[in-house]
N, C-alpha and C positions, 0 to 999 in steps of 0.2 A: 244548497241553502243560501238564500238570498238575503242581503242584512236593508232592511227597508230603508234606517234610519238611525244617524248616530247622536246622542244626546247626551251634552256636556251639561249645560242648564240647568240649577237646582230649579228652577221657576219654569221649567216646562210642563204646558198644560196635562202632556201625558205622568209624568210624575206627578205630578199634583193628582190627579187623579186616581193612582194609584192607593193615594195617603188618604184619600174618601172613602174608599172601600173597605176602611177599619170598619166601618160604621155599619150596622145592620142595615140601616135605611137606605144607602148608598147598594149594599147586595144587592137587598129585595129589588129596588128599583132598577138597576142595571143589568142584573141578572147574570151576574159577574163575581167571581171573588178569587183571592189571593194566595197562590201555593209558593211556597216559598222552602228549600229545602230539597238536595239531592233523593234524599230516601222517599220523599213524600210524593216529589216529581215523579219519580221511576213508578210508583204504585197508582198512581191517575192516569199515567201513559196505556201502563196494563190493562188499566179499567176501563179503555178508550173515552176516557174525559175530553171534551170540546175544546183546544187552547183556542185563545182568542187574540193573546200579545204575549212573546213569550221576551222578556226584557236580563240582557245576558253583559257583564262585564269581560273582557277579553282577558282583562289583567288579572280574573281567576280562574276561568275558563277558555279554552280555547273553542272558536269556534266547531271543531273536530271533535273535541270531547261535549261539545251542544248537540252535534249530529247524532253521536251514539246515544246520549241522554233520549233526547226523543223518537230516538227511530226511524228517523226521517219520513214520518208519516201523518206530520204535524202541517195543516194548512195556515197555521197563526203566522201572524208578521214578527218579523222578527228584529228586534230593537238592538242595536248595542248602547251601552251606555260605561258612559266614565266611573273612577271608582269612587270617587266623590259622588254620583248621584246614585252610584248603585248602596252606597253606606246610607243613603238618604234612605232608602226605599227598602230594606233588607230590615227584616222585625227584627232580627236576630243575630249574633253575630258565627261570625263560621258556616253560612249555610250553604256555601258551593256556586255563587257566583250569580247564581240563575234567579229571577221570579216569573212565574207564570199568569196570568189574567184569566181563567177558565169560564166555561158554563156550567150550572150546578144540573143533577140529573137527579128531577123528582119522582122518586117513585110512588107510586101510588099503592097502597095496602094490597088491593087487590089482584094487582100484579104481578104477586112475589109469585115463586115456581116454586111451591113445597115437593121437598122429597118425601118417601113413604114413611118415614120416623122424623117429622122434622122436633130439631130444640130452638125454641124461640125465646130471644130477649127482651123484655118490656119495661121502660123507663119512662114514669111517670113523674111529671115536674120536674125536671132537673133544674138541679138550683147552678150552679160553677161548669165553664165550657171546659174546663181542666179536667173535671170527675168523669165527664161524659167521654172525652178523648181516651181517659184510660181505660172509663169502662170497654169502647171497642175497640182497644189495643188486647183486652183479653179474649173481647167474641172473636175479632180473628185470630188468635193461636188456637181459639175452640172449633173455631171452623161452625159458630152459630149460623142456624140455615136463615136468618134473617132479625132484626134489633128494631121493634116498633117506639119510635119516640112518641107519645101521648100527651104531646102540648104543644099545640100549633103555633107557640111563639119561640119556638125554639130554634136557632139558626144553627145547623149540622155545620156549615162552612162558615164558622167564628175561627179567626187565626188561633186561638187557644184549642179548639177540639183538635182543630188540625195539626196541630204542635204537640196536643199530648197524648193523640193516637201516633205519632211516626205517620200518617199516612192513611191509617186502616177505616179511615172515614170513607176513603176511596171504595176499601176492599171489601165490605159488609157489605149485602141490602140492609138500606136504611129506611123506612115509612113511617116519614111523620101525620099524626092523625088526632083525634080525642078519644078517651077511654072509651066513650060509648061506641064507636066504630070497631073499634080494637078488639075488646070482648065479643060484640056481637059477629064477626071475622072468625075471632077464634073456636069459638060453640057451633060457625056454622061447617068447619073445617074437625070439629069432634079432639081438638086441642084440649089438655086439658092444662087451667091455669092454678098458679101457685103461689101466693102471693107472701112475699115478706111483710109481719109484721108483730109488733111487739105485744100485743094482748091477745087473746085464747088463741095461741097457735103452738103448731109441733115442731120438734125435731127437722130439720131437714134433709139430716140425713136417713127420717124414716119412710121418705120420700119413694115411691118405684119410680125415678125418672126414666123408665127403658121406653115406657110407653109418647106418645105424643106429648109434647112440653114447653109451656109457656111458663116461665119463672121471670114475675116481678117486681122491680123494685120502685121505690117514690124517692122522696127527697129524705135528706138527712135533719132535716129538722121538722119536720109533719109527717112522712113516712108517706104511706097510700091513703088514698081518697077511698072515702065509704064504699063508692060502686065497684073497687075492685075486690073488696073487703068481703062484700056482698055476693058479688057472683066468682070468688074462687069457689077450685074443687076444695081445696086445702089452703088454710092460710099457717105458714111456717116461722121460723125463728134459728137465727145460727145461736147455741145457749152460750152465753158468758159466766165464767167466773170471777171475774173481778169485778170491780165498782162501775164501771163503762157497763152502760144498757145497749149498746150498738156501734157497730165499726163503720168507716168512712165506706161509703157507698160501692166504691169501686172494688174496694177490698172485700168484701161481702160478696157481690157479684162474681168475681174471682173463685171466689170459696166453694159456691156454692153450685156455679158453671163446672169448673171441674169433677166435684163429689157426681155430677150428672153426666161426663161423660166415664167415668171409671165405673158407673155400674152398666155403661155402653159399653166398655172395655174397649176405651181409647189407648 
């Protein structure tokens, strides 16, 4: 492993650049975004993610444990940098030395490989890149066969989804798309969909998830939009007993992910 370049310089263009790529616009455009984080790194490696610049302090890392880190199967340049400029560029503290520059892998809806019982998760409007992270830090413990986001202004690689899945941004199919694509995908695939939502709906746990299964969710302050309202099979409700009409999005999804794999007899 060959070190390109070593950079002491807060005011190096390549750092500087790095600190751009907070920014949606900065992604979109460059087609670039920022993994930061041993756990997070080791799960995009797996997922054979593109590095592009892989920016590594010596004085938390050694180059040897950067070797193992990526597998040595990594064509990206490879930076060193001081720990002054690596503190500069680290969103976070404690996260293992390293940051990576990657390319994002867009799936397209159509491309996912359903298995013969797939369970599918649908998030519509998300509101917080937080909710969203955790939500698919649950679909991958569920081992969901694929998570369609249904709002094309949604960035999957925001440093927050990334942070608050661990990773499992990496580790899902993720296809971002609009609801009308999405529905029409799922009825032509004989999925049946199930939508959360607070007025004339059932039980979810009266649910037969065994069969083919789309469960979902909208935002925490408007819920779903009419067209999903519309064309579910069933539209459902986790029931409350107390004062609270609904739980934080992610916790829900949770709830209600599992109840679906326990009549799979996960």
């Amino acid at each position: 492993m060959i070190i390109k370049e070593i950079i002491t310089s807060l005011n190096n263009k390549r750092i500087k650049n790095i600190q751009h790529l907070q920014k949606p616009k900065e992604r979109k455009q460059q087609e670039l975004f920022v993994i930061e984080g041993i756990k997070e790194i080791e799960k995009a490696v797996k997922m054979n993610y593109i590095f592009e610049t892989v920016f590594f302090c010596n004085e938390i890392v050694s180059l040897g444990g950067l070797e193992k880190l990526l597998q040595k199967n990594t064509t990206a340049e490879i930076i060193e940098v001081s720990k002054a400029v690596y503190e500069k560029i680290a969103y976070r503290e404690n996260s293992g030395g390293v940051v990576v520059l990657a390319k994002p892998q867009n799936i397209v809806l159509q491309e996912i490989k359903l298995k013969e019982n797939p369970l599918i998760l649908v998030i519509e409007g998300v509101e917080k890149p937080g909710n969203l992270g955790a939500i698919l830090r649950t679909a991958d413990a569920a081992a969901i066969d694929a998570v369609i986001v249904c709002d094309n202004q949604t960035d999957i690689y925001n440093p927050n989804v990334i942070r608050a899945s661990i990773g499992c941004v990496f580790t899902v199919p993720i296809a971002v798309t609009n609801s009308e694509t999405a529905i029409k995908w799922l009825k032509t695939n004989n999925i049946k969909i199930y939508s959360t939502y607070l007025e004339a709906a059932i039980p979810y746990s009266s649910i037969n998830f065994k069969e083919k299964s789309a469960i979902v969710f909208g935002t925490e302050s408007v819920g779903i939009s009419d067209i999903w309202v519309k064309n579910s099979d069933k539209n459902i409700i986790i029931p409350m007993k107390g004062e609270a009409d609904s739980l934080n999005v992610s916790t829900s999804s949770a709830i209600i992910i599992f109840e679906a794999l326990r009549q799979r007899n996960f």
